[in-house]
SELOKE-925998 format. One record per residue: residue number from 1; residue in three letters; x, y, z of N, C-alpha, C in turn. Coordinates in nm, 3 decimals. Atoms other than C-alpha are relative to their C-alpha. Layout:
N
<pt n="NUM" res="ALA" n_px="X" n_py="Y" n_pz="Z" ca_px="X" ca_py="Y" ca_pz="Z" c_px="X" c_py="Y" c_pz="Z"/>
...
//
This chain:
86
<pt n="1" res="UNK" n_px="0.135" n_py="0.010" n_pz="0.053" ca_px="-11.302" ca_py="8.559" ca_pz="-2.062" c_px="-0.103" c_py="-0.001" c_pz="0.114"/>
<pt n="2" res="UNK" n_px="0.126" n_py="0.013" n_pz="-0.139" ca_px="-11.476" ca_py="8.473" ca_pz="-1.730" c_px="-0.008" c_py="0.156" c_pz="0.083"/>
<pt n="3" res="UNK" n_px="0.009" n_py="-0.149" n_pz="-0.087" ca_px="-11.397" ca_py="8.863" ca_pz="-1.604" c_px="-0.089" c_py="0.070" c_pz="-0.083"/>
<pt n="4" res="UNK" n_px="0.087" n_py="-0.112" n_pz="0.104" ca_px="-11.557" ca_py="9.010" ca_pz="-1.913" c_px="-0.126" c_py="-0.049" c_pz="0.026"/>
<pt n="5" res="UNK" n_px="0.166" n_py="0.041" n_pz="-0.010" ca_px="-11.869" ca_py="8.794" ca_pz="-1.894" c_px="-0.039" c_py="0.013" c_pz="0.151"/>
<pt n="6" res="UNK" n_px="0.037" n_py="-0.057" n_pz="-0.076" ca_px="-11.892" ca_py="8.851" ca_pz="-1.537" c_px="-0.064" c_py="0.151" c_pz="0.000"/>
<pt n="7" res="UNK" n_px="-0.009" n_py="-0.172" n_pz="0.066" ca_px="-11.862" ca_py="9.235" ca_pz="-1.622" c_px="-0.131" c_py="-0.006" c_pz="-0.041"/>
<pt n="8" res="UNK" n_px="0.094" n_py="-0.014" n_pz="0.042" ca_px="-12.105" ca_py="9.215" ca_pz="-1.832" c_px="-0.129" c_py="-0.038" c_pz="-0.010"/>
<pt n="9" res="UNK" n_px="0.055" n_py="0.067" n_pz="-0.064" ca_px="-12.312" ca_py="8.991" ca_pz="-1.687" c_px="-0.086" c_py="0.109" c_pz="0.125"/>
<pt n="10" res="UNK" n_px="0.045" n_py="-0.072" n_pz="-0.126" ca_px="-12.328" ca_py="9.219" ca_pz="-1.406" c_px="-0.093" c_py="0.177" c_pz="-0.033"/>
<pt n="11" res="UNK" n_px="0.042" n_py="-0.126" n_pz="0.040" ca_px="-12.422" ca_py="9.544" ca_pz="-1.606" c_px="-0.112" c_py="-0.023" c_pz="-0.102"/>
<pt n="12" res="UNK" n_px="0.157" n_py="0.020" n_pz="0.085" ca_px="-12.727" ca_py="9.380" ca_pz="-1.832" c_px="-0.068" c_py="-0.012" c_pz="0.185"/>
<pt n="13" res="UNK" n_px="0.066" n_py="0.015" n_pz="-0.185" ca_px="-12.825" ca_py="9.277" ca_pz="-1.428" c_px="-0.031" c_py="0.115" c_pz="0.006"/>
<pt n="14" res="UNK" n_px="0.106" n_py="-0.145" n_pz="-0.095" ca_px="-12.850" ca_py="9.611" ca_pz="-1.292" c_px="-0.083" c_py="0.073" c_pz="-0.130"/>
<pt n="15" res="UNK" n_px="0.117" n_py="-0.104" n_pz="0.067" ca_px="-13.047" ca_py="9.765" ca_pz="-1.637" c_px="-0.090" c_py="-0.096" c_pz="0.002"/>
<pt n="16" res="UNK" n_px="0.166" n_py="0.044" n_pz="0.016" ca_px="-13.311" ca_py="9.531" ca_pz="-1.606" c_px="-0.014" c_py="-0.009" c_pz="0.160"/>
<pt n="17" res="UNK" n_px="0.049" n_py="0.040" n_pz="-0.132" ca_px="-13.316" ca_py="9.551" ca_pz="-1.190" c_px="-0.011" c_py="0.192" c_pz="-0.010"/>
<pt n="18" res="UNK" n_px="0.083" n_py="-0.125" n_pz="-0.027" ca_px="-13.338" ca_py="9.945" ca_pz="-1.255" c_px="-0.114" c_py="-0.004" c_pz="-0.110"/>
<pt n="19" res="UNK" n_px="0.154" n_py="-0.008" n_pz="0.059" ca_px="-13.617" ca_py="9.907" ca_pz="-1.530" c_px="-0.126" c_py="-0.063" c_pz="0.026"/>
<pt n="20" res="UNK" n_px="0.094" n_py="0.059" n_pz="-0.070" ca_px="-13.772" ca_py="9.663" ca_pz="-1.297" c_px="-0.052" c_py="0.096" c_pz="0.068"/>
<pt n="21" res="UNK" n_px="0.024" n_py="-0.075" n_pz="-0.132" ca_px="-13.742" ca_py="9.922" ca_pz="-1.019" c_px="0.048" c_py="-0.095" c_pz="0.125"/>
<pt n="22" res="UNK" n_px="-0.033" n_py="0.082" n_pz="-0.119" ca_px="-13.589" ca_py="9.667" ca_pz="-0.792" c_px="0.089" c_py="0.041" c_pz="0.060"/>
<pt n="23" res="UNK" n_px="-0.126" n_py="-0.020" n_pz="-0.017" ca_px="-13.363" ca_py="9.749" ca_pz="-0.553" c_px="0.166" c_py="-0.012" c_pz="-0.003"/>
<pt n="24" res="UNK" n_px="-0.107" n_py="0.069" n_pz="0.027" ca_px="-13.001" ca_py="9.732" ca_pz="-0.669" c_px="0.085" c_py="-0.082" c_pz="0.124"/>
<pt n="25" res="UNK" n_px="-0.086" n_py="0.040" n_pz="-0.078" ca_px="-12.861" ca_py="9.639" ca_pz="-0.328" c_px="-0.040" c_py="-0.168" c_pz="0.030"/>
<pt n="26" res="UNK" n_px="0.009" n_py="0.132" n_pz="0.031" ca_px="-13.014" ca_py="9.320" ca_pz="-0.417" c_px="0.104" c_py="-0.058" c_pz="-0.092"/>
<pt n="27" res="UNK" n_px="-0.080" n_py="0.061" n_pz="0.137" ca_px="-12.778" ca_py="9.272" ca_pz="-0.700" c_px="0.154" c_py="-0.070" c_pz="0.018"/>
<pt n="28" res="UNK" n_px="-0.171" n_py="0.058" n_pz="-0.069" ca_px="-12.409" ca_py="9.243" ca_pz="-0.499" c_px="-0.059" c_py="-0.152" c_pz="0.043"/>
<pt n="29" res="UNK" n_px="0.006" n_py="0.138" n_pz="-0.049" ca_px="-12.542" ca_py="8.914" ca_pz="-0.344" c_px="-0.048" c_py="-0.080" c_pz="-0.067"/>
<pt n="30" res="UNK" n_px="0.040" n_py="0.127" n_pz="0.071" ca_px="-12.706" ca_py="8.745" ca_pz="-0.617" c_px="0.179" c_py="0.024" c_pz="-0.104"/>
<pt n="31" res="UNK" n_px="-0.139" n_py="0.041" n_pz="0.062" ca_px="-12.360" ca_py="8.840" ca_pz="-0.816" c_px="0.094" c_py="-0.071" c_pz="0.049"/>
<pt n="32" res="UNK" n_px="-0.058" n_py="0.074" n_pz="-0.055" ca_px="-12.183" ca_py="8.693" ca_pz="-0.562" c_px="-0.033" c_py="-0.147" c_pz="0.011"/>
<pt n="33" res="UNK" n_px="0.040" n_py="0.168" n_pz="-0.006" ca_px="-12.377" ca_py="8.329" ca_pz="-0.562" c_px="-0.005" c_py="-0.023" c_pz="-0.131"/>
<pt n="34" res="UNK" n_px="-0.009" n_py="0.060" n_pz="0.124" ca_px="-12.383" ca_py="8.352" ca_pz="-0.942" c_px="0.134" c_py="-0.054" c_pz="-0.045"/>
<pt n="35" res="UNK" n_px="-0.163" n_py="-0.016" n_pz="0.011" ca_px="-11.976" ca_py="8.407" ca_pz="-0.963" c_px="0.046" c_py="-0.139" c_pz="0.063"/>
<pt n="36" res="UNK" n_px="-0.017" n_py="0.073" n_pz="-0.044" ca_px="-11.953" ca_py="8.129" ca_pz="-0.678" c_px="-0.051" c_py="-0.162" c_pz="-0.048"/>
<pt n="37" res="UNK" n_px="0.061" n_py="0.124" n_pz="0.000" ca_px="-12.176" ca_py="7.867" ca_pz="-0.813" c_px="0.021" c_py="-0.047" c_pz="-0.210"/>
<pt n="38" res="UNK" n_px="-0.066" n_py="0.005" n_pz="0.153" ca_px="-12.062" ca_py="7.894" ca_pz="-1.184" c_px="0.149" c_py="-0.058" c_pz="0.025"/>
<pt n="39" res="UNK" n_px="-0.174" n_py="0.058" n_pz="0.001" ca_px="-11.686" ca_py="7.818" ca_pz="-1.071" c_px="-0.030" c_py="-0.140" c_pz="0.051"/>
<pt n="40" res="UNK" n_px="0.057" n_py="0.108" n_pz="-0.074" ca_px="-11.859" ca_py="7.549" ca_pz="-0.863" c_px="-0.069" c_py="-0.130" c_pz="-0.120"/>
<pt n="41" res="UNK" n_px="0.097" n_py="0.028" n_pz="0.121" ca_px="-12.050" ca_py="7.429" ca_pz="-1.148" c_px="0.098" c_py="-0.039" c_pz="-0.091"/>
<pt n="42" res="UNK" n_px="-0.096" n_py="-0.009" n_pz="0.066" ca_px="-11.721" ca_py="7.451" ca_pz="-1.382" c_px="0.087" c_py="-0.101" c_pz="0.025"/>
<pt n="43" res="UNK" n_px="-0.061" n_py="0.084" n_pz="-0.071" ca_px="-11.550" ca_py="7.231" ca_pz="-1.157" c_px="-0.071" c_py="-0.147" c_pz="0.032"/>
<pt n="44" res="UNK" n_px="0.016" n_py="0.180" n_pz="0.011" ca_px="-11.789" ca_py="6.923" ca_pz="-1.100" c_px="-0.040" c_py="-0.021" c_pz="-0.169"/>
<pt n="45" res="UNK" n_px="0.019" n_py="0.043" n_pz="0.134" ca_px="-11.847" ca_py="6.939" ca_pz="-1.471" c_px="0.127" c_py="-0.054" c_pz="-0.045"/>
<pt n="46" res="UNK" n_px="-0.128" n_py="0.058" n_pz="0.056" ca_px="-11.471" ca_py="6.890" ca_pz="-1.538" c_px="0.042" c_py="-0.157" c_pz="0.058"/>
<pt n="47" res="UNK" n_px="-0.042" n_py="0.144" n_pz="-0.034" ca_px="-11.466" ca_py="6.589" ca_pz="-1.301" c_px="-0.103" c_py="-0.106" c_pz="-0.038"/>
<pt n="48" res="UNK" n_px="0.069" n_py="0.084" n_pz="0.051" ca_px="-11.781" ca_py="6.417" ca_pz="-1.416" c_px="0.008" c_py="-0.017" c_pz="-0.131"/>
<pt n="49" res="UNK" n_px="-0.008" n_py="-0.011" n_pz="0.145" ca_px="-11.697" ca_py="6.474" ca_pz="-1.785" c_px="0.139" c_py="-0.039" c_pz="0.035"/>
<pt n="50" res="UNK" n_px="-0.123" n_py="0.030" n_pz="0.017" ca_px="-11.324" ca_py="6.450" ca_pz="-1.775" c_px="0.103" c_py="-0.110" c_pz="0.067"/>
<pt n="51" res="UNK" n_px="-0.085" n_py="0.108" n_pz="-0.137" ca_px="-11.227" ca_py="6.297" ca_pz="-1.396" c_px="-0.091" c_py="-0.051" c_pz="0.043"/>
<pt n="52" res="UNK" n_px="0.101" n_py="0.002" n_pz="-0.094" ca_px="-11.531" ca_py="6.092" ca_pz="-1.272" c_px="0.125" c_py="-0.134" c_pz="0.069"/>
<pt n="53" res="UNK" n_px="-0.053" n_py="0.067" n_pz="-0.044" ca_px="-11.264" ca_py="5.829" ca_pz="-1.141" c_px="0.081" c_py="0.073" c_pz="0.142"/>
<pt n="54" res="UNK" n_px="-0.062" n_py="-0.116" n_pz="-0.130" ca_px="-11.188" ca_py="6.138" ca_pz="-0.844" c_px="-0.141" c_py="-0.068" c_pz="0.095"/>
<pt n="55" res="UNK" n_px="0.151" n_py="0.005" n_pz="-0.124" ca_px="-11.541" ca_py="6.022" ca_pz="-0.688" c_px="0.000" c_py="-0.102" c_pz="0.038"/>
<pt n="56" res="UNK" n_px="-0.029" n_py="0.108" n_pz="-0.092" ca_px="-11.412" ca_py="5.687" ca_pz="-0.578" c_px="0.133" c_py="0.047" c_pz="0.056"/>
<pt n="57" res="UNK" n_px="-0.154" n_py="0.041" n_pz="-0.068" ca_px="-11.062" ca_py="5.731" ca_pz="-0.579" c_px="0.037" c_py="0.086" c_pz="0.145"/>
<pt n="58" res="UNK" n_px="-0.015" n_py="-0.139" n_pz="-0.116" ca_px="-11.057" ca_py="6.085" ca_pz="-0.361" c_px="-0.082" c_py="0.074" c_pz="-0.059"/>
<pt n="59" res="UNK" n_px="0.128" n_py="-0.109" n_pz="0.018" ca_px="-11.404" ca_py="6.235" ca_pz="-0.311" c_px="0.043" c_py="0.177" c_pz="0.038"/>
<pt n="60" res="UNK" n_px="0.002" n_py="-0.133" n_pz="-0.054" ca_px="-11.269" ca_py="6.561" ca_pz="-0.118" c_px="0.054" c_py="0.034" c_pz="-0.124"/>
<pt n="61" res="UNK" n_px="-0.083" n_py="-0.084" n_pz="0.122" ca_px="-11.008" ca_py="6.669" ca_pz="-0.426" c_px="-0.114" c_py="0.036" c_pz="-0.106"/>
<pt n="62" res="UNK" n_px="0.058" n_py="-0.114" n_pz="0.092" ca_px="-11.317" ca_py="6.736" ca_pz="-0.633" c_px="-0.050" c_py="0.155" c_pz="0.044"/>
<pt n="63" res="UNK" n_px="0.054" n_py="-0.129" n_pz="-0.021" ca_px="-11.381" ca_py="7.049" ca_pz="-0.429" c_px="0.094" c_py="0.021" c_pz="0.100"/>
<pt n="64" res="UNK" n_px="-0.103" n_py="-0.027" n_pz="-0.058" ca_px="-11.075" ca_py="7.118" ca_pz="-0.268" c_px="0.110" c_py="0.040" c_pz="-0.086"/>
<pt n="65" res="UNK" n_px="-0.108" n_py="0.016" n_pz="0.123" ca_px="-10.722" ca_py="7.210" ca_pz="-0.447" c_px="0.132" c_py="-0.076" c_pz="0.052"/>
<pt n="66" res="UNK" n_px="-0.093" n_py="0.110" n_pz="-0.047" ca_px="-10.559" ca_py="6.911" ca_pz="-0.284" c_px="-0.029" c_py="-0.123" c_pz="-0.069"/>
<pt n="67" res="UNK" n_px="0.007" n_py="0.146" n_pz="0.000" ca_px="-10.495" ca_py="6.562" ca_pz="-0.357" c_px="0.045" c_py="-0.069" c_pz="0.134"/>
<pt n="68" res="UNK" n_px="-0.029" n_py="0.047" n_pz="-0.114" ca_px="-10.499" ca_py="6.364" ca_pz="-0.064" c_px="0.033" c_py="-0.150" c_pz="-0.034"/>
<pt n="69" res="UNK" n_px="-0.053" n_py="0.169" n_pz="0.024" ca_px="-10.401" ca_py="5.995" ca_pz="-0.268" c_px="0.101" c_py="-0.038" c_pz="0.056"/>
<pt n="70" res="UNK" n_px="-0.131" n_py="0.080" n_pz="-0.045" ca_px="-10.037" ca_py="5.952" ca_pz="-0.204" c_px="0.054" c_py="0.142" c_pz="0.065"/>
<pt n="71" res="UNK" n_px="-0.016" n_py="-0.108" n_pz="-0.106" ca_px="-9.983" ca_py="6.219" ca_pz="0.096" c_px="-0.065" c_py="0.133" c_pz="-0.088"/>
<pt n="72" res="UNK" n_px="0.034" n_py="-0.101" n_pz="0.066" ca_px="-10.077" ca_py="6.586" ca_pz="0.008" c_px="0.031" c_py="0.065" c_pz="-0.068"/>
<pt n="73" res="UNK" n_px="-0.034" n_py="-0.016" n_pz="0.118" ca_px="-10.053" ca_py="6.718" ca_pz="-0.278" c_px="-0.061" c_py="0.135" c_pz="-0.033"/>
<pt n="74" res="UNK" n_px="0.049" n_py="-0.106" n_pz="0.076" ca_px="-10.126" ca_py="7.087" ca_pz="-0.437" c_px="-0.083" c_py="-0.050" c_pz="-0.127"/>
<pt n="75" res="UNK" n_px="0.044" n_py="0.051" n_pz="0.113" ca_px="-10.337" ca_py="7.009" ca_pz="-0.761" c_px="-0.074" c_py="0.153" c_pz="-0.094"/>
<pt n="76" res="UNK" n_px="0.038" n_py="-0.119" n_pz="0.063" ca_px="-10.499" ca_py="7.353" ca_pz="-0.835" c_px="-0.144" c_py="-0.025" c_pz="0.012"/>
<pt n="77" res="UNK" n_px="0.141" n_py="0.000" n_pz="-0.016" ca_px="-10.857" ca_py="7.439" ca_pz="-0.936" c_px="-0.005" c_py="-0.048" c_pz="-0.150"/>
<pt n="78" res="UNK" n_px="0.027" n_py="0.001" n_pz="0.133" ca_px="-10.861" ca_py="7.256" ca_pz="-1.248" c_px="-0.128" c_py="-0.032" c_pz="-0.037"/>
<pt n="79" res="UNK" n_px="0.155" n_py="-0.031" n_pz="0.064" ca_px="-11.187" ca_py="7.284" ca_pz="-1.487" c_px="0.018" c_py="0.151" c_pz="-0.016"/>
<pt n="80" res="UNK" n_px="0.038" n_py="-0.124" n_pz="0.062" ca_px="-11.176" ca_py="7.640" ca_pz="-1.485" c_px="0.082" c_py="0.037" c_pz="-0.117"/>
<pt n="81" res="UNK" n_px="-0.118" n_py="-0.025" n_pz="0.135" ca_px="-10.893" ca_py="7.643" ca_pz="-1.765" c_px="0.041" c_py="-0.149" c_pz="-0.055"/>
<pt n="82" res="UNK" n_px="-0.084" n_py="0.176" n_pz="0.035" ca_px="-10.919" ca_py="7.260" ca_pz="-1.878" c_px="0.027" c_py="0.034" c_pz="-0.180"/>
<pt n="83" res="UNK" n_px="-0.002" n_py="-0.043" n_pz="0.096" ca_px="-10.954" ca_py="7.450" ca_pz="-2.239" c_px="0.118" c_py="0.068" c_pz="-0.069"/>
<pt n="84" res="UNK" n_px="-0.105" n_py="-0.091" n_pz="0.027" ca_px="-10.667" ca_py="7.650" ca_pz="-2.222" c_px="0.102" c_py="0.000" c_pz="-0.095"/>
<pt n="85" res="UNK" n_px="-0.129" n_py="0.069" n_pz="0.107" ca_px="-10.340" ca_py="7.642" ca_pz="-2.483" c_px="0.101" c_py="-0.026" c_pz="0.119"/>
<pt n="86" res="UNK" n_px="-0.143" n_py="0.069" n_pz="-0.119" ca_px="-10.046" ca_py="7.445" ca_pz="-2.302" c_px="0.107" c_py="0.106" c_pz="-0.005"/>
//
């Protein structure tokens, strides 16, 4: 779902930056901070809604895909699929 709405995201973008007349080579770098700050965004929402007990216990693991509690630990990027079917 997040590739399609990117996608398409990105192709309403460039018809209103060519009916602006703006240059498109503006458009790769704001897609790139939108893409980045949406996953970003996705992620402290899952720990303030779901995990806010990560912001005492271990501040870095909310933006990292480690746990650093009891030695190191893989944990993933969860929030972007906290919805998902098991």
């Amino acid at each position: 779902m997040w590739v399609i709405a990117f996608i398409l995201g990105w192709y309403i973008m460039k018809r209103i930056y060519t009916k602006e007349k703006v240059k498109l080579e503006y458009l790769d770098p704001m897609f790139i901070y939108v893409v980045l700050s949406t996953m970003l965004g996705a992620r402290l929402g899952h720990v303030l809604f779901y995990q806010s007990e990560l912001i005492k216990q271990d501040f870095f693991s909310i933006f990292l895909p480690f746990s650093f509690k009891d030695g190191i630990e893989f944990t993933g990027f969860q929030g972007l699929a906290s919805h998902a079917l098991p």
